[in-house]
Steps between C-alpha positions, in 0.01 A plus 500: 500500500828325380563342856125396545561310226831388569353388830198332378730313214723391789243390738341265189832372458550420878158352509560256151850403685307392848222326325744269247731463814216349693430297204862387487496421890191322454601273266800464657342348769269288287762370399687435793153392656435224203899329517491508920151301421634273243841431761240404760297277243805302408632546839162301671481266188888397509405405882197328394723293216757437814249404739337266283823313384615425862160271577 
């Protein structure tokens, strides 16, 4: 009875550890995703301030 419990307890655990990891991961990469897009923005627009100086 003890290590049905045991395993259930540790298989809640497990599952609570995978599901904030993915959170983690996830914003992670929202993050990630949001400061690759604002490089690019001010990437294209520091082009776009170049290009337009030069004519």
């Amino acid at each position: 009875m003890l290590y049905g419990i045991t395993k259930m307890w540790v298989r809640s655990m497990l599952n609570v550890y995978v599901i904030c990891n993915n959170a983690l991961v996830h914003k992670q990469y929202v993050i990630a995703n949001s400061t690759e897009r604002v490089q690019w923005f001010l990437l294209t627009t520091g082009l776009k301030i170049v290009l337009t100086r030069d004519t």
